[in-house]
C-alpha positions in Angstrom: 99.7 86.7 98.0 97.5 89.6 99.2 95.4 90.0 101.7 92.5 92.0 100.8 89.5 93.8 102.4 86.7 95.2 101.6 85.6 99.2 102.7 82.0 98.7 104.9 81.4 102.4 104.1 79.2 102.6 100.5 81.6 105.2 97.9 79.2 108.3 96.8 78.2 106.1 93.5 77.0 103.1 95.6 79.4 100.8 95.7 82.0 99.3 98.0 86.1 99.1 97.3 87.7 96.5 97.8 91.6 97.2 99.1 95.0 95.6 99.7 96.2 96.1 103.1 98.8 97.9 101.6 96.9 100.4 100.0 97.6 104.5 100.2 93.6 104.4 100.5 93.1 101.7 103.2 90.2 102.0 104.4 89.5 103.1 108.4 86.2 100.4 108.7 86.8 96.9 107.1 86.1 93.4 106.8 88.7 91.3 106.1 88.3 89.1 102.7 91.1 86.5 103.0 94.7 86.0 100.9 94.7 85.8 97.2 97.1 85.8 94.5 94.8 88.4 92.5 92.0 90.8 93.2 89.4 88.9 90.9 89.0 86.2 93.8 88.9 88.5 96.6 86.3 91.1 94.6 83.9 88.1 94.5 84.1 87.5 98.2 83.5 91.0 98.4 80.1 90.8 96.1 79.0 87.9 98.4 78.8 90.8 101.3 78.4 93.7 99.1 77.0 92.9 95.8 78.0 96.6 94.4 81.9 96.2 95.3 84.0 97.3 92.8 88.2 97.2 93.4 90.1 100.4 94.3 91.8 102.2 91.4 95.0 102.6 92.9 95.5 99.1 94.6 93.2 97.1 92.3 93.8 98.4 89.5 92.6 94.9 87.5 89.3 94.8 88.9 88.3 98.4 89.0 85.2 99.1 86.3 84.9 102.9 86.9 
């Protein structure tokens, strides 16, 4: 399991990435999401904060859209 957070800072398009703690890309300002076995769990804790979160392309690969 992962833990996962979510970036409080809004990305130029809008939206907000959602991270492993391990994560080249980890963001400085974060809320902590919880543990999960995949990202699709921890992006939809993500939308219940930020409805425009998206997952990071180089941690969460799975649940980035682009």
């Amino acid at each position: 399991m992962n833990q996962y957070y979510v970036n409080d800072y809004v990305q130029p398009d809008g939206q907000h990435e959602v991270h492993i703690r391990a994560c080249p890309r980890f963001p400085s300002n974060y809320t902590y999401l919880g543990e999960f076995l995949t990202c699709e769990p921890a992006l939809r804790a993500a939308r219940q904060i930020y409805p425009r979160s998206n997952g990071c392309y180089r941690c969460c690969r799975a649940c980035h859209t682009g």
